[in-house]
C-alpha positions as CSV (number, residue, x, y, z in Angstrom):
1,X,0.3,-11.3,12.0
2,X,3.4,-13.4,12.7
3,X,4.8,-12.7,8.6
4,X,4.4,-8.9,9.7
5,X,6.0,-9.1,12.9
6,X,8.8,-11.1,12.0
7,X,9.9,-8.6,9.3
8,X,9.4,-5.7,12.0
9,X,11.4,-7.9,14.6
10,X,14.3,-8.9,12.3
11,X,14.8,-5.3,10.8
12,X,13.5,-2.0,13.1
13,X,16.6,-1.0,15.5
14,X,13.9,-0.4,18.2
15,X,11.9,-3.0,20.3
16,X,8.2,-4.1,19.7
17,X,6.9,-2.6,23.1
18,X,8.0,1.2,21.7
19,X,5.3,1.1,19.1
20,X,2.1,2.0,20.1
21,X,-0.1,-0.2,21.7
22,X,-2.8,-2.1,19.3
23,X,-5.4,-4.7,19.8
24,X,-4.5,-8.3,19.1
25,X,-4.6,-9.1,15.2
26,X,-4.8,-5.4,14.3
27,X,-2.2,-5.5,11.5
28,X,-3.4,-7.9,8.8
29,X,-0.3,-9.7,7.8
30,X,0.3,-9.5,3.8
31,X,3.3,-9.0,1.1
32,X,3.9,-7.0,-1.5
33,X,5.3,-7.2,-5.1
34,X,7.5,-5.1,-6.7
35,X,6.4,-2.0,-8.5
36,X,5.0,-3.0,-11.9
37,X,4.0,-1.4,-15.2
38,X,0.9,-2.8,-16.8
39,X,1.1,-3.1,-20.4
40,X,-0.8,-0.9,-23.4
41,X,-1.2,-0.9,-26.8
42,X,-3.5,2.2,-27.2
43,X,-3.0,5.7,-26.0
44,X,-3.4,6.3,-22.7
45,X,-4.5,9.1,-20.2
46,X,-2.2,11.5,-18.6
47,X,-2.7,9.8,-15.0
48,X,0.0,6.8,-16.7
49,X,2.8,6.6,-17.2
50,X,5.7,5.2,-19.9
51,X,7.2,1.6,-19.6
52,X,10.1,0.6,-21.2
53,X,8.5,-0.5,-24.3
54,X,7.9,3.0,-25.4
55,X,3.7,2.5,-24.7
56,X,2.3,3.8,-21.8
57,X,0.7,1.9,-19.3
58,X,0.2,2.0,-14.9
59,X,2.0,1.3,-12.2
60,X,0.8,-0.9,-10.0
61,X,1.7,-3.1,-6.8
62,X,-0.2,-6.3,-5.1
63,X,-0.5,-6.6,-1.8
64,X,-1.1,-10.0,-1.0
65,X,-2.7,-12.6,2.0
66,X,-1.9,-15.9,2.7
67,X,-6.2,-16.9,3.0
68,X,-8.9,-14.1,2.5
69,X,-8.1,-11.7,4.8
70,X,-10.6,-8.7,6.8
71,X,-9.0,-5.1,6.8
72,X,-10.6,-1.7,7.6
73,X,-7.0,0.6,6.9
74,X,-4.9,0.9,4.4
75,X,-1.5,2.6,5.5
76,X,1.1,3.8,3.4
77,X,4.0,6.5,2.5
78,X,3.6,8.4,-0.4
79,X,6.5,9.0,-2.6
80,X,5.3,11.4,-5.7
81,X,2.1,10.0,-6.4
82,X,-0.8,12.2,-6.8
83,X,-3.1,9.4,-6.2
84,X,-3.6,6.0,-6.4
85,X,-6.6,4.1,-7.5
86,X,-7.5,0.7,-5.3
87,X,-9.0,-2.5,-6.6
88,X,-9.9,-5.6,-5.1
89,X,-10.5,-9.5,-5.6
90,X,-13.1,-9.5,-3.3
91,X,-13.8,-13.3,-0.8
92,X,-17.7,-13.9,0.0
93,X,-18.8,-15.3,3.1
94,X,-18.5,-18.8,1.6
95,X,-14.9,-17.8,0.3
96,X,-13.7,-16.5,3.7
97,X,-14.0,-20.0,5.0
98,X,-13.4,-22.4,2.1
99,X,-11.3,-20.8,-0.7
100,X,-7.7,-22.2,-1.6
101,X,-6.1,-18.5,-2.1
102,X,-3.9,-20.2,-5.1
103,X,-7.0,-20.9,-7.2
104,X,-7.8,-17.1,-7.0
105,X,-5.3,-15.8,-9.6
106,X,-7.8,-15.7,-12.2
107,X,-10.5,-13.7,-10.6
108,X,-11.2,-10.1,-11.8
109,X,-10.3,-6.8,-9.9
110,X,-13.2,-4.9,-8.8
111,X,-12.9,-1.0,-8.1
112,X,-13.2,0.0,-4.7
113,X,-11.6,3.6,-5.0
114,X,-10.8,5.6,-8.0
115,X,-8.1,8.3,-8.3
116,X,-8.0,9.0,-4.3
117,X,-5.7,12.1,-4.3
118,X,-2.8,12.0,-1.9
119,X,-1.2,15.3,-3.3
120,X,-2.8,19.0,-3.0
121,X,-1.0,19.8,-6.2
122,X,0.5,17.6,-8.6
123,X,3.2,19.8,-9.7
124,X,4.1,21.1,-5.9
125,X,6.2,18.9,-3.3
126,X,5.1,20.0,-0.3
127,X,3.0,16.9,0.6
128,X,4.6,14.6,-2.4
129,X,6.3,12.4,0.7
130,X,3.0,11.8,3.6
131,X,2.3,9.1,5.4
132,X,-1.6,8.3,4.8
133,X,-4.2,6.3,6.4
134,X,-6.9,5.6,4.2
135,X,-10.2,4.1,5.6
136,X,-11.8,1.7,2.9
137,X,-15.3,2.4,4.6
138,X,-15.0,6.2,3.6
139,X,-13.5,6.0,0.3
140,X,-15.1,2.6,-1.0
141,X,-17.9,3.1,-4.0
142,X,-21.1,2.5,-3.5
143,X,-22.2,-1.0,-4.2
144,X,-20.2,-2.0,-0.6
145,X,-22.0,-2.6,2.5
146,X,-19.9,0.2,4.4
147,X,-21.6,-0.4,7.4
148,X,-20.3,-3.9,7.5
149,X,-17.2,-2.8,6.5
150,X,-16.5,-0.4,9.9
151,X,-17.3,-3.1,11.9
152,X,-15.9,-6.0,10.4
153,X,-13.2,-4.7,7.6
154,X,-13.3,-5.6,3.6
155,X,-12.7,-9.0,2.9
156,X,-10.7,-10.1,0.2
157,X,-7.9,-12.4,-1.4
158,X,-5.7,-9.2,-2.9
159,X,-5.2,-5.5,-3.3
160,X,-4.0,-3.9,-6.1
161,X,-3.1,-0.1,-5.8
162,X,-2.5,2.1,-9.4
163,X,0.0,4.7,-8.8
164,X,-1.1,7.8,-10.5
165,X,1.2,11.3,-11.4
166,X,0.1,13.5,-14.3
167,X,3.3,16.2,-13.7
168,X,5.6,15.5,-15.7
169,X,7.8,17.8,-13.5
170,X,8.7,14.2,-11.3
171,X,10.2,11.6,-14.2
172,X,13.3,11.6,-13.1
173,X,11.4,10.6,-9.7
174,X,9.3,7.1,-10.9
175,X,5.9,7.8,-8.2
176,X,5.6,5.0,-6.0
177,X,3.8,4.1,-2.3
178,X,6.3,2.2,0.3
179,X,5.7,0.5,3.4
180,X,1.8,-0.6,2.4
181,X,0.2,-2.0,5.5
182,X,-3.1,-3.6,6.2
183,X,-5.1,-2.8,9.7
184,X,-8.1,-4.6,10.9
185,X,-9.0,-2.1,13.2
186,X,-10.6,-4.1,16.3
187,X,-11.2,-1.0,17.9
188,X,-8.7,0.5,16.6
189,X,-9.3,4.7,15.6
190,X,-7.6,6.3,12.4
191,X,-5.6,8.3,15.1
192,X,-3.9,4.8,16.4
193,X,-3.5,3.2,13.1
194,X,-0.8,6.5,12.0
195,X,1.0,6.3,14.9
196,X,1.7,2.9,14.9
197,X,2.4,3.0,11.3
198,X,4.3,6.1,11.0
199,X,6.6,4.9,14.2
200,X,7.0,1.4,12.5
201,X,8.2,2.7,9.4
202,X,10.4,5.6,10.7
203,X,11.9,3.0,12.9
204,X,13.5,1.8,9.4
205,X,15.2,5.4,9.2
206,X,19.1,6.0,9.1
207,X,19.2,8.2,12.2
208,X,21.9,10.4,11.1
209,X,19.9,11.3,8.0
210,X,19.1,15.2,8.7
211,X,15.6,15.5,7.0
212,X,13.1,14.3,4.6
213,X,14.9,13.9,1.4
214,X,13.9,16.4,-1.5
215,X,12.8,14.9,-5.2
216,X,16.4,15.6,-6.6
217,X,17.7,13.3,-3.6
218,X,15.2,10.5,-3.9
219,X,16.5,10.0,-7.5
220,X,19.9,10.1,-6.9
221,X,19.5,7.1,-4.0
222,X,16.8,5.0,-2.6
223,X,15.5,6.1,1.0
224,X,16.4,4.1,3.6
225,X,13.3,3.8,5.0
226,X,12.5,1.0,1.9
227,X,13.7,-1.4,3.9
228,X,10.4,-2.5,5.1
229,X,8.5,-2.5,1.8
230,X,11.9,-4.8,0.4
231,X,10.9,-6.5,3.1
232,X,7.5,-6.9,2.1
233,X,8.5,-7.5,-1.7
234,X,10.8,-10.3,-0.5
235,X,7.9,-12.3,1.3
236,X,5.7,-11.6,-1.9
237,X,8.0,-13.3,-4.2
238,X,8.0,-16.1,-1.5
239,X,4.2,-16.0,-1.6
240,X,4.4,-16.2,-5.5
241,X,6.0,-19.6,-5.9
């Protein structure tokens, strides 16, 4: 909580008390790493995408905790990904209270949601630029005690979120999710979780900008509103070391 507030307090041009209001603890403090290309040696499908060693392989982020952490939402802006595929290093019971969170780097990454679609239509920008709220209770495989999961959250050491675009109409536009943010709910609905979120992050937006920028815009110069995922990437490097 105080990581994520801190970043908010130091950057947003508007004060805390204009957000809407949410129960104590709701946002799950984290930090994220830079975009990433995972590496491949074999051909790949068409949801990938190339890396600068001429193979093909999937972009990625981490979003990390300090200690196992408990989250229900997952909040996020789209930016030309058709969807994004979640996976987890999941904490047990016994993990929640015990674990050192540095001797987790070797654990494996469990699914919890493949290929959840963002965009209508690959090819078609309408919707390539959203904010989403995605409830890891709904869109979790089975295998997960969902149950427990709406009244409690997922508990785990790290995210990691595949960025997925088949068109090949956006690579001059690398696909990417900003502004990744982890609620715990505490009584918190869907409704309040993407107002707060979509506030918070439009907060980071130059005020004079006229509209949402198109694909041939977002190439030519980073949005503004990336100051709170730089933000994020900043702290994750920090978390890193």
């Amino acid at each position: 909580m105080f990581l994520g507030l801190v970043s908010f307090a130091c950057l947003c041009p508007f004060p805390l008390w204009c957000f809407p209001a949410m129960p104590l603890g709701a946002v799950v403090p984290c930090a994220l790493t830079p975009l990433e290309t995972s590496s491949a040696t074999q051909p790949c499908s068409s949801l990938q995408v190339h890396n600068s060693q001429g193979y093909q392989g999937r972009a990625y982020l981490d979003v990390r905790f300090r200690r196992p952490a408990r989250a229900r939402f997952l909040a996020l802006r789209n930016r030309y990904a058709h969807s994004i595929t979640i996976k987890a290093r999941i904490a047990s019971a016994t993990d929640e209270a015990h674990a050192n969170i540095q001797e987790t780097t070797s654990m494996p990454w469990n699914l919890v949601s493949p290929s959840l679609q963002l965009m209508a239509n690959a090819h078609a920008e309408d919707d390539a630029q959203r904010f989403h709220v995605i409830d890891l209770a709904e869109v979790a495989i089975n295998g997960y005690d969902k149950e427990d999961i709406r009244r409690r959250g997922m508990c785990f050491f790290a995210l990691r979120i595949y960025v997925e675009q088949p068109s090949p109409r956006w690579r001059h536009v690398p696909p990417r999710v900003e502004a990744v943010t982890c609620y715990a709910g505490n009584g918190a609905s869907r409704e309040d979780v993407a107002e707060h979120h979509k506030l918070m992050v439009v907060g980071f937006k130059d005020p004079l900008a006229s509209s949402t920028p198109t694909a041939s815009e977002s190439s030519a110069a980073p949005s503004s509103t990336s100051a709170l995922t730089d933000a994020f990437v900043a702290a994750g490097r920090a978390l890193a070391l």
